[in-house]
N, C-alpha and C positions, 0 to 999 in steps of 0.2 A: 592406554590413554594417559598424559599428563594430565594429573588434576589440581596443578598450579594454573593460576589468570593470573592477568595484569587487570590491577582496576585504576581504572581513569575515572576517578572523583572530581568531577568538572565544575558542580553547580553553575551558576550562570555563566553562558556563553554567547557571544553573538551569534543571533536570529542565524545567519546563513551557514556560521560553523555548525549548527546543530544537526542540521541536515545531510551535511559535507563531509563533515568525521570520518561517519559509520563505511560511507562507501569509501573513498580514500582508504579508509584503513585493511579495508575486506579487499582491497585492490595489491595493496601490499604485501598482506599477508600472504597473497597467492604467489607473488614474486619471490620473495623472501622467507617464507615459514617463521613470521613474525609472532608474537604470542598468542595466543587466545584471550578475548579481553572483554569485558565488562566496562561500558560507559553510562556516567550516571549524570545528567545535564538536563538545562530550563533553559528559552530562552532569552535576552535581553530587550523585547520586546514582542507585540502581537506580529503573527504571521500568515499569510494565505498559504497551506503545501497542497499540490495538485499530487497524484498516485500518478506513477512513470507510465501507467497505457490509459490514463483519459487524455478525451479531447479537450484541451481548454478550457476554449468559449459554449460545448456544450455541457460544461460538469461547475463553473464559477461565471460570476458576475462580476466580469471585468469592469466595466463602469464604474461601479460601486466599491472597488477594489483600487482602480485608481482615483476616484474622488478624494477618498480616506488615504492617501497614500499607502496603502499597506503594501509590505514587502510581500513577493510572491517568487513562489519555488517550485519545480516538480522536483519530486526526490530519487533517490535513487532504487524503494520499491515498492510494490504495488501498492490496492487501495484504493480509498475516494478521496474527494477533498476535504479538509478541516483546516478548522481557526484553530491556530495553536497560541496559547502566550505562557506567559510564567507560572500560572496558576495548574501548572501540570509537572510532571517530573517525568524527563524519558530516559528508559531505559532502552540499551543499546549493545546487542551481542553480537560478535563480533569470532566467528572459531571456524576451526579446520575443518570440513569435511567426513574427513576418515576419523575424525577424533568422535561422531555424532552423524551417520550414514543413513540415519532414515531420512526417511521422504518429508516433505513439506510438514503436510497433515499430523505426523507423530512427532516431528521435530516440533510444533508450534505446542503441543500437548505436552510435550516435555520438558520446554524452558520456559512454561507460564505455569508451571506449578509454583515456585517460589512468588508471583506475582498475585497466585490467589491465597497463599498462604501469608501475606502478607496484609491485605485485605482483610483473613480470618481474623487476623489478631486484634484486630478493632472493632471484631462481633460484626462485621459485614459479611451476608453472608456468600461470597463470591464462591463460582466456581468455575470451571473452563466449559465453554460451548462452543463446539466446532464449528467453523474452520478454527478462527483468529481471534475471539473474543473471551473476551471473560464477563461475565454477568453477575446481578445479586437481585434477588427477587423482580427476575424480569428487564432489570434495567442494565444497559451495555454498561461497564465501569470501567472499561479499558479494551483500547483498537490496538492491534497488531498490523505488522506486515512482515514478511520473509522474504529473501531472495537468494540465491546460490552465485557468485563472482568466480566462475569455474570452481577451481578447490576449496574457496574459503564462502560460510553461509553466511548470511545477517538475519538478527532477529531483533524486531524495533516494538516499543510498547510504549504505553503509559499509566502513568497514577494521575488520575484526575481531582484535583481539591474542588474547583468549582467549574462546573460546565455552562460556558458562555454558549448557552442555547441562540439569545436572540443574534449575537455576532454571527455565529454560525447561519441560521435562515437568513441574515442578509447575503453571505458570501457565497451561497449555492443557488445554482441557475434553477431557475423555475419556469414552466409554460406561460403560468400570467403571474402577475402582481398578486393578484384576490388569493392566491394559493401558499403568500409568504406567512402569513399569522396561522393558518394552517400549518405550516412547517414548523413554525418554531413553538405550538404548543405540542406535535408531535415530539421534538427534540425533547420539549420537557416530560415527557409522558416517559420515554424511551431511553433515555440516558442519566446514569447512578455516578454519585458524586462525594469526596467525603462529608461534602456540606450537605449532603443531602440525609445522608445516614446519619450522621454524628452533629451533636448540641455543640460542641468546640474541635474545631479542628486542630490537627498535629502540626506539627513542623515539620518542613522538609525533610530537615535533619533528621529528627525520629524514626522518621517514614525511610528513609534512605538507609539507617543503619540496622532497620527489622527488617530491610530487605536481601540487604549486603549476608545478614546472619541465615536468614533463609535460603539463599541463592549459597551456602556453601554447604549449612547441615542437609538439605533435600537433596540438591547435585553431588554431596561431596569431593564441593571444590573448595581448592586455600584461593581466595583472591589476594594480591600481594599487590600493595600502590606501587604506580608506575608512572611513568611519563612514555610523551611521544618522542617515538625515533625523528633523528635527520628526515629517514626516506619518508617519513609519513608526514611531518610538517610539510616537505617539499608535495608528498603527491596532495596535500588539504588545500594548498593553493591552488595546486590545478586543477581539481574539481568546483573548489570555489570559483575557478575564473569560466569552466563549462557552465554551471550555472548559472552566470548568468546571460549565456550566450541565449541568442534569439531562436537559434536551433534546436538547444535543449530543451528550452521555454515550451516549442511547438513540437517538440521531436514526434507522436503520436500523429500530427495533419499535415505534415511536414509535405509539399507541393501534392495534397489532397483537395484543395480547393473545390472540383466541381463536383467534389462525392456528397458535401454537404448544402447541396445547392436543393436536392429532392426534386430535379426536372422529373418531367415525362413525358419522350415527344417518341409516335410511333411508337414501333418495339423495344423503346430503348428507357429503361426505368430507374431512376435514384432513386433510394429505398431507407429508411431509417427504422430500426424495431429494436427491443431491449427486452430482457428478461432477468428476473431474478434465482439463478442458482444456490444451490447448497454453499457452494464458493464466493459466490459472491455476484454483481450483476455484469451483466454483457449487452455491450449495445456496438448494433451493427450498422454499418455506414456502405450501403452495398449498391453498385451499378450494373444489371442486368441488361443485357441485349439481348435480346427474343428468351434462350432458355440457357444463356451464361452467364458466367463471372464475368463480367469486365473490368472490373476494377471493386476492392473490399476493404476496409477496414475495420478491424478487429477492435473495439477499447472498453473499458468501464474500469469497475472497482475487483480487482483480483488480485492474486498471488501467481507469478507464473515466474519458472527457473527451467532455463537462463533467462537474463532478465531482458534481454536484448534479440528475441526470436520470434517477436510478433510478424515483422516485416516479413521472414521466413514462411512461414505459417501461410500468409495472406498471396505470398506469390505461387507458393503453391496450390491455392484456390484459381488463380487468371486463366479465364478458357476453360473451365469446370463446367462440367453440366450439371444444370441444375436437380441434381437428384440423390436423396438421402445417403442411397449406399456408395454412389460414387463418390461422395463428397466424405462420409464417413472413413473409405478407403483411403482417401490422400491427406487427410487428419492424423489418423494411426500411419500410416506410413512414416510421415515428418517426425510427430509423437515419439514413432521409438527410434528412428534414425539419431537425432538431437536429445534422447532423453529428454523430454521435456515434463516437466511436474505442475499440474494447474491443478490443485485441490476442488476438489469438489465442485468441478466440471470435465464431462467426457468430452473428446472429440464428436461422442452422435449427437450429446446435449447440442453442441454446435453447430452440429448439419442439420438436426432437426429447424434450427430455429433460424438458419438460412433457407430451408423450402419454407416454413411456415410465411417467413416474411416475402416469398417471391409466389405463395399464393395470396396471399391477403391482396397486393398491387395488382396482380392479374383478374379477380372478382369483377 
């Protein structure tokens, strides 16, 4: 293993670079065996990020999102949505594969140790809770996500200064109105902040350079400043300019229209049901005809590598009959066909909650 990085010490950056970076650079590296790197960035104003397998307008409140102007993004991986703005610092890894070969689950436990020990050193008492979080008495103090770009993994986090609870309950979609002040005294109940722990907050600064030293004595890694390559400036535009494509936007419902419609005429049922896994939640967008698949989508808040196999997955559901084992069977089939890595959800968690939901409509 080389245990040289390149660290890209970015501090503020524009809103849409921040998101854009991480995957550009993890695209490159796959092409090129570009360095293994550390990116440490804020953005230059608030931002709506959607997670690359939700549905849009069922996970944000677009309205509210455009009234306020706010910029909006899906990123490039998993997750839910959040308000992100300056009052946060992300951190942004970016390595080879074979240099760090475990699976999702042990990779995410092993490059968030510097980030709970970081934490430590301010007497918060954080520590890692599976999948992707890290906690301190309870309260989340930093969201994760991962994803594999063939050869090259990303691992994305944060240090939160102050957690903008109520921005947050406006920018997530809810059943009714009555259930928004609800949300956002939950957010405050539920999410840990340095403002919350500590009488004065640190500096970025500070905060970035006990994490820079932790991230090398814990990993022993030399991080060594760097700048970006030609190819990678060149590939940051063009993910920035996918971004903001209307495709990308919707990639997840992308000409799904009448799955979110929820008819029911005859034998023929749209179906909507969600559950909350070990990994994270899953909601399902499913069209049965008498006792098949006819049409499925798969979305929520997860980790899944490759990060571009949903579509996969779901066509191998079309013409399924609706039943545990079979459905279980063609889950695991794709699963280990594509390697596929979804922490902390099975393939049967899945089919279970595909019969569950196509009995609940038949009642």
């Amino acid at each position: 293993m080389d245990n040289e990085w390149r660290l890209l010490n970015v501090g503020q950056m524009d809103w849409l670079d921040t998101q854009a970076i991480y995957h550009a650079l993890a695209l490159v590296q796959n092409e090129l065996q570009t360095p293994n790197t550390l990116i440490l960035t804020w953005p230059d104003q608030p931002l709506v990020c959607v997670g690359l397998h939700q549905v849009l307008e069922k996970s944000v409140e677009m309205k509210y999102i455009e009234d306020h102007n706010l910029p909006l993004v899906r990123r490039g991986t998993g997750g839910g949505s959040v308000y992100l703005d300056s009052n946060q610092i992300f951190y942004q890894i970016i390595c080879r594969k074979r240099d760090y070969s475990q699976n999702l689950r042990n990779f995410y436990e092993y490059f968030l140790t510097p980030t709970v020990a970081t934490y430590n050193e301010y007497d918060i008492p954080a520590k890692y809770s599976p999948i992707n979080d890290i906690v301190a008495n309870g309260r989340k103090v930093s969201g994760n996500g991962a994803v594999s770009y063939e050869e090259s993994r990303v691992l994305v986090g944060n240090f939160i200064f102050s957690f903008p609870s109520k921005e947050m309950s406006k920018i997530l979609k809810v059943p009714d109105e009555k259930f928004r002040d609800k949300i956002a005294n939950s957010l405050e109940e539920r999410m840990g902040s340095f403002d919350f722990f500590l009488d004065e907050l640190p500096s970025k600064e500070e905060v970035v350079k006990k994490y820079v030293n932790n991230f090398q004595e814990i990993l022993n890694i030399e991080l060594v400043e760097g700048s970006l390559l030609k190819e990678e400036e060149d590939k940051l535009i063009e993910i920035k300019e996918l971004y903001q494509q209307k495709d990308w936007l919707y990639y997840v419902e992308k000409d799904k229209d009448d799955l979110f419609q929820q008819k029911i005429k005859g034998d023929t049922y749209f179906a909507f049901s969600e559950k909350k896994f070990s990994g994270g939640l899953v909601q399902l967008f499913v069209h049965f005809d008498e006792s098949k698949i006819t049409d499925i989508v798969i979305s929520g808040d997860f980790s899944l590598s490759p990060p571009f196999v949903l579509e996969e997955i779901q066509e191998k559901l079309i013409n399924a009959e609706v039943d545990e084992i079979v459905i279980s069977e063609k889950l695991n089939d794709i699963f280990n066909f594509k390697n596929i890595d979804l922490p902390g959800i099975s393939p049967e968690e899945i089919a279970n909650l595909i019969v569950e939901t196509f009995s609940k409509i038949r009642k």
